[in-house]
N, C-alpha and C positions, 0 to 999 in steps of 0.2 A: 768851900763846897767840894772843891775837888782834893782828893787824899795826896799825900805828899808824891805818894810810890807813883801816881798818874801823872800828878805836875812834872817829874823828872822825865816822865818818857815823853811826855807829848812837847816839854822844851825840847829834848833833842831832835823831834821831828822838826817842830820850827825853827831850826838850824838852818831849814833848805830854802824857807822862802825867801823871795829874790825882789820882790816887788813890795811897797810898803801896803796894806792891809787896813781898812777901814770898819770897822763894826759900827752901824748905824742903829740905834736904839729909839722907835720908837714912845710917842709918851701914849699913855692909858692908864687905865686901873687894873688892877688884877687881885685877888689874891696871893697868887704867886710871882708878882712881879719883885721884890726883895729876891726873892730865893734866885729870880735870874738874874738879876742886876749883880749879886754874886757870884754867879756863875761865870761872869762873861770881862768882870774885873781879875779872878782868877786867870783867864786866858789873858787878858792884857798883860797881866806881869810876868807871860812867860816867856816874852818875845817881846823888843823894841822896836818890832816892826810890825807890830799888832797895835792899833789906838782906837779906842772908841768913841762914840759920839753920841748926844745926846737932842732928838729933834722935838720939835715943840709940835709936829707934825701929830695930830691925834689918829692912831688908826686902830691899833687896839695893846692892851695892856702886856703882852707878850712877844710882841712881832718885832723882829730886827732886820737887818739884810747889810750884806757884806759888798766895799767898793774895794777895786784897785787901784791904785794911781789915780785917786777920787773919784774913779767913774763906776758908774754901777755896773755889777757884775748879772745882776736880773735876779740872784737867789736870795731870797727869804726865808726865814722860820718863825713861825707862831708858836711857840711853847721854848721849853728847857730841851734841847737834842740831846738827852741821857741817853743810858741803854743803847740800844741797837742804833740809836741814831746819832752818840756819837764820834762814831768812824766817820757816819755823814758830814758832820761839822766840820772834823780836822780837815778830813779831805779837801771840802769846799772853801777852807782858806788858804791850804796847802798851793791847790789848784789855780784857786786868785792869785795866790801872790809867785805864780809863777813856772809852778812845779806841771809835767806831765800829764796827760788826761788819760789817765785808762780804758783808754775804748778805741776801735780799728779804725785808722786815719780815713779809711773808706765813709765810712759813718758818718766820721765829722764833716769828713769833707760835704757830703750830700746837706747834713744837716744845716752845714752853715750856708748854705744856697736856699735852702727854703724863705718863698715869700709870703709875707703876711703877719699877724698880729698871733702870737698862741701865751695865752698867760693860764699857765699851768698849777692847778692845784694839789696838792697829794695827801688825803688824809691816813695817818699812821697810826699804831701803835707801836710805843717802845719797848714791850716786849716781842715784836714781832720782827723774827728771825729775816721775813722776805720784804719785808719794805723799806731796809737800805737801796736793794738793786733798784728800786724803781726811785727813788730817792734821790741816788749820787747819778744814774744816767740823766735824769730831766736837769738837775744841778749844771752836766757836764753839756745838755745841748745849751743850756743859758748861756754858758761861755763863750761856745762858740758861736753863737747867733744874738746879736743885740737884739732881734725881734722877739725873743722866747723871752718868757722869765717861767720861776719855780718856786712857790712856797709849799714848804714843806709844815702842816698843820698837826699839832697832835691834839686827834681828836678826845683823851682824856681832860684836855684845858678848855675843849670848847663843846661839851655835852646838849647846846640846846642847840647849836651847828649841825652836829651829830644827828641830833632828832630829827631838825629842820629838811636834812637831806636825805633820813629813816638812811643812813649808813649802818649796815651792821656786819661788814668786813672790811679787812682790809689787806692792802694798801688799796686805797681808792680817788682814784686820778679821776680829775676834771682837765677840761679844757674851754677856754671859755665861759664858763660855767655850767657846762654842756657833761656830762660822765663819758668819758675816755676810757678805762677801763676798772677793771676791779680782780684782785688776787694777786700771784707772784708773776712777775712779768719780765725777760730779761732784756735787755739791750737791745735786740736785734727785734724782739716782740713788739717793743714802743717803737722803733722804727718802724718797721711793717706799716704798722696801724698810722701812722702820721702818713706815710705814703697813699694809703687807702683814702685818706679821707682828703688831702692836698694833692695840689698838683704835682706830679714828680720837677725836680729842676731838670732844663735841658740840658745840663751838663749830664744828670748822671742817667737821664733817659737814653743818650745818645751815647753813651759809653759804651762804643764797641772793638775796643781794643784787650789785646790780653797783658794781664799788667805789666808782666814782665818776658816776653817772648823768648829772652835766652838762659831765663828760670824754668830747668823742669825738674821736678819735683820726682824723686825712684817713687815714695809711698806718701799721699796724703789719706788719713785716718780724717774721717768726718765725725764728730762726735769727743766727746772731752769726759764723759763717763769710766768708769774704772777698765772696763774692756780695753775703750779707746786709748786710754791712758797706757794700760799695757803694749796694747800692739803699736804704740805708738814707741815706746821704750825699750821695746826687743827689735824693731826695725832700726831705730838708730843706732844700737849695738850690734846691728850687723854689719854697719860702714854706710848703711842706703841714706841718703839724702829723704828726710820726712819732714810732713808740715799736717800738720791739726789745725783745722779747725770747725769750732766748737761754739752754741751760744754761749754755753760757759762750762768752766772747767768743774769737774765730781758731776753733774747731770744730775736726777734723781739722787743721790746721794746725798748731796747737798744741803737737799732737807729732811733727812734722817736725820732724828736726836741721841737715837741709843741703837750703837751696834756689839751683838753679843756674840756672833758666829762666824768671823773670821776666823779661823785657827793660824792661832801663836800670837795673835792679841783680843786679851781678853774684854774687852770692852775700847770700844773710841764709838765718837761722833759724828754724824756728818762730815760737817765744818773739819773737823780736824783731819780727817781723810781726804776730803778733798784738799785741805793744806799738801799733806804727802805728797796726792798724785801730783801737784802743780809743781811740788819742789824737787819730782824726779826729772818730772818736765825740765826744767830747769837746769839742771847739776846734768843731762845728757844732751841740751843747747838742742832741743827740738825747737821749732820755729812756730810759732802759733796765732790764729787768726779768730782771735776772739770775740764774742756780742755779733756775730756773722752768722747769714742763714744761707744754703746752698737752697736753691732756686731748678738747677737742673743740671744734667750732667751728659756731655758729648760722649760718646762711646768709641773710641777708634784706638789704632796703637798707641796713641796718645792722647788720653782725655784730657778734655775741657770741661771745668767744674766752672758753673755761674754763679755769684754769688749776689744777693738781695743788693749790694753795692753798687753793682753796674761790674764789680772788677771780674774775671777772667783766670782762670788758675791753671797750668799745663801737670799735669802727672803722669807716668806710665803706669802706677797699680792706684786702684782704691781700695780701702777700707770702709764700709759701712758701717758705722758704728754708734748711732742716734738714740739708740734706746726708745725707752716710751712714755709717754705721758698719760695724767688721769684720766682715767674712763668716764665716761656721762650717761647720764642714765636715758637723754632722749625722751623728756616727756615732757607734757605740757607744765610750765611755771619755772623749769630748772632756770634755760638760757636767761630767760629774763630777767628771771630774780637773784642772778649772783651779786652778791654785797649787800643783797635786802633781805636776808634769810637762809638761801644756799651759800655752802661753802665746800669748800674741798680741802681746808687747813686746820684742824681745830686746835693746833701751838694759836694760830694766825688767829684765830676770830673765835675761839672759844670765849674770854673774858667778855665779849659781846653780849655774850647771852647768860652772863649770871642770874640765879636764879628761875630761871624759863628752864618753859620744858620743848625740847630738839631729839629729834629720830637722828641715827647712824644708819647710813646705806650699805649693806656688805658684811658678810658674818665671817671673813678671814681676818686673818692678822691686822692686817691697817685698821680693817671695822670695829676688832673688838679693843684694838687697841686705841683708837680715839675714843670709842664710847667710854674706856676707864678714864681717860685722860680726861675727859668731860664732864665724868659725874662728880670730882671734883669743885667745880665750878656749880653746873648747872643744877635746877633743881628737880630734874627728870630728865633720864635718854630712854629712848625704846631704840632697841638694836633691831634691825628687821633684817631678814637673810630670805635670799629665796630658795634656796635649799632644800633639804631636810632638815639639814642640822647647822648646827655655827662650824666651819670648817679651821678654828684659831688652831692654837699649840696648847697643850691640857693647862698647863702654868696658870696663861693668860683667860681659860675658859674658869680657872678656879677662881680665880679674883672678880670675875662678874658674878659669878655665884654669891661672894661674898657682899656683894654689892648692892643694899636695899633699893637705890635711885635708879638701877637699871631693867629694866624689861626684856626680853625676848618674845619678838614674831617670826617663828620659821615657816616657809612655803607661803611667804607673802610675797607678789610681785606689787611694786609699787607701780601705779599708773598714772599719777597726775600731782604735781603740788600745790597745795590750796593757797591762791592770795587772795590778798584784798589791794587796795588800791597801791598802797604801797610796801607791802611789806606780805610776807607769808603767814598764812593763818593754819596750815594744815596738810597734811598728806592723806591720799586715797591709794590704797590699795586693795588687790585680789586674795582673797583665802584660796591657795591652789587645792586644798582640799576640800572644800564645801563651792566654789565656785561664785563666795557670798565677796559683795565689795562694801569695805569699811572705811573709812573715815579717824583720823585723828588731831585734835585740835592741836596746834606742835606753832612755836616761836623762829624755829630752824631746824633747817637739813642739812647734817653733813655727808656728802656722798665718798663712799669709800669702797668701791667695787674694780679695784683692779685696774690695771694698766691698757694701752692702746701702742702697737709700736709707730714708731715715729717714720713709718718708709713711705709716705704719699709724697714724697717731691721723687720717688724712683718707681714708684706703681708703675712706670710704661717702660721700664727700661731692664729691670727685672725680675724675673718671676716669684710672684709670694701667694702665701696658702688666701684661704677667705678668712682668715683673722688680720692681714694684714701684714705677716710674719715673714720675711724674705726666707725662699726655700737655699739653704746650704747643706753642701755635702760633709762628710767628717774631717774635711778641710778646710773647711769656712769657703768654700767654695759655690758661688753663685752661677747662674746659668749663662751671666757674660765674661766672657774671655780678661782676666786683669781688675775683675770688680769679686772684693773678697765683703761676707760680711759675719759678725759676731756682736755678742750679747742678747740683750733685749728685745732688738728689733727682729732678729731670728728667731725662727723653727728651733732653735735649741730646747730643751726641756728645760725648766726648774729655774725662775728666776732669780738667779742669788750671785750676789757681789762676785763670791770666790768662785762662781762656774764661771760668771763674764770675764773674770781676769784670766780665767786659763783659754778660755775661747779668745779672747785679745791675742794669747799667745799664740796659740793654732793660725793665726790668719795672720801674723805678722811672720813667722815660718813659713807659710804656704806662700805668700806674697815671695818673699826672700827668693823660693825654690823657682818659682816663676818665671823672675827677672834672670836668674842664672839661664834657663832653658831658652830664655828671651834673647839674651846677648848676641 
């Protein structure tokens, strides 16, 4: 099943494990149970320390789950982990049998304190770009917690599952059997929320020490986005002692598919760019604090950064550098119905709704650009803008033109999204020029109206406009003394990759100049 040029790489990766490795194979029926029965003997022959097993244990016709040194590691999979999911696979035998876990020891360490029972469910799709990260994280707290386990489902092998739960995005986490969340979620996200809803452990409630008291830090960059990434890599080639950290590294980037306006490369991807940034990271030995959420930040000649861990961080400059996330429209049906008909992915949860017809929220670039991406699939979009006009790039506004399956409503506010019990029926909105409200029967919304910066964990500490925008001067320069910021989350004009990176630089010079005048 697997191509020769695969088998050769994925043996050399299982060169590393250290621990002998178990694949336990469920019996069932399936249709596609053959196709994975060969899939998973391909793995066996590529490593002698991979074996499989065969249980008389009936649970269903796709489901397997990996032991180490025979004892169960808690991870499962219901289907073939192809595609996107699998990096997930390798890893999570990689990881069994021995190898490193990619996540901040802070993390784990809280994680594997957690008491109680949590059996975690994650329905996927394998073409969807963001539900590895939610995927190999729960994979990684099963490890380290005999109380957790992790199956990972792919909801194309189990369609009447799908139904049963009107799932129609994804990644979408259970807990208990209970919905946990729904969309791209990073490391420090799914932490959060496990804290929210369990009790914290007393180890990392009580956690009031700074981690390392005779670690100070010249420049910590908060934010792992291309800014970040820059200012992070012009302060270490100054000589300054720096540390990033990041929920994860490219930020919004991440999940860009197609980038055209870098100058002097003509096209890259996300994914691939954020490869670069992590590999400059890297090749200049910056120090980084990965799947971590800052919490709050002490303001004095020597800050203290709190991080969601419990741990404690000393630095004499900041960098702000968070950038922003999706905007929400704030209206009745949105928050509820995410994974039952809202979305904000449509790479993520377009094939969800083939054939149906689904509104795009937002007439700019991401707007018109998912409605293309959609008609595609679906079998109607209405683009609605509240606008005047669709504010895209001409290019992109020609090809909706050419595009029989898509609609346009300009000077519509939307006010409300219609469900029914489980699932969306429809959007209401306002004609701004007649003041008439209308109704459309719609299967899904994708909402695509722009960004929100990422600075409420600094709202009190300092000053930003009423968009949420930290105010800086043409030095990246913030209203606290040694707190610099750039990108996204700033007052800066024009959100675009190549202004962040050169704003990275500004504020990694302005920091430099600081610390000299500081000595």
């Amino acid at each position: 099943m697997l191509d020769e040029s695969t088998k050769q790489q994925v043996k050399q990766y299982f060169e590393r494990i250290k621990n002998p490795v178990t694949i336990i194979l469920y019996s069932g029926e399936h249709e596609k149970r053959e196709e994975l029965v060969s899939f998973l003997n391909d793995i066996e022959s590529l490593s002698s320390m991979i074996s499989i097993q065969h249980s008389n244990d009936v649970i269903d016709g796709l489901r397997f789950t990996i032991l180490t040194n025979n004892k169960p590691t808690g991870i499962y999979f219901s289907g073939i982990p192809m595609g996107h999911e699998f990096t997930s696979f390798i890893l999570a035998i990689l990881q069994s049998g021995g190898n490193p876990i990619k996540l901040e020891e802070g993390i784990l360490s809280a994680v594997s304190k957690l008491k109680g029972e949590f059996q975690f469910e994650t329905f996927i799709s394998l073409d969807c770009h963001n539900c590895p990260e939610v995927v190999q994280t729960l994979n990684s707290f099963a490890l380290v917690n005999p109380n957790i386990s992790h199956n990972m489902i792919d909801g194309a092998m189990y369609p009447n599952l799908v139904k049963e739960k009107n799932i129609q995005g994804v990644p979408a986490v259970y807990l208990n059997g209970e919905r946990f969340l729904s969309g791209k979620a990073e490391a420090s996200i799914i932490f959060d929320k496990l804290l929210e809803l369990y009790s914290i452990p007393e180890e990392v409630e009580s956690n009031d020490s700074i981690t390392n008291p005779s670690e100070i830090y010249d420049v910590t960059v908060i934010g792992g986005g291309p800014s970040g990434v820059t200012a992070a890599v012009y302060s270490a080639r100054k000589g300054l002692k720096t540390l990033v950290i990041a929920d994860r590294i490219g930020g919004q980037v991440k999940d860009t598919l197609g980038i055209e306006n870098i100058i002097s490369i003509p096209y890259t991807t996300g994914p691939e760019l954020t490869h670069v940034l992590a590999d400059q990271l890297e090749k200049n030995q910056i120090k980084k604090k990965e799947n971590v959420r800052v919490q709050k930040i002490e303001s004095d000649k020597i800050k203290i950064i709190h991080l969601n861990t419990g741990e404690k961080i000393l630095s004499k400059t900041i960098i702000l550098s968070t950038g922003a996330k999706w905007r929400e429209l704030n209206v009745p049906g949105e928050k509820e119905f995410v994974g039952k008909g809202v979305a904000y992915c449509p790479h993520c949860d377009g094939p969800f709704f083939k054939d149906k017809d689904v509104a795009v929220i937002g007439g700019g670039n991401s707007g018109v650009e998912a409605a293309l991406d959609l008609s595609g699939i679906v079998k109607s979009v209405t683009l609605i803008e509240f606008g005047d006009k669709l504010n895209a790039d001409k290019v992109l506004l020609d090809k909706v033109s050419n595009s029989p399956n898509i609609k346009t409503l300009v000077k519509a506010q939307t006010t409300e999204i219609q469900t029914g019990s489980d699932k969306v029926t429809g959007l209401t909105y306002k004609d701004r020029s007649t003041e008439q409200i209308a109704t459309i029967p719609l299967d899904g919304v994708f909402v695509q109206i722009g960004l929100v910066p990422n600075s409420g964990f600094v709202k009190d500490l300092v000053e930003t406009n009423r968009f949420g925008e930290i105010l800086v001067d043409e030095k990246c320069k913030t209203n606290v003394e040694g707190i610099f910021a750039c990108g996204d989350v700033t007052n800066t004009p024009y959100k675009q990759i190549i202004i962040a990176m050169g704003e990275g630089a500004k504020a990694a010079i302005s920091a430099f100049e600081y610390l000299l005048h500081a000595a």
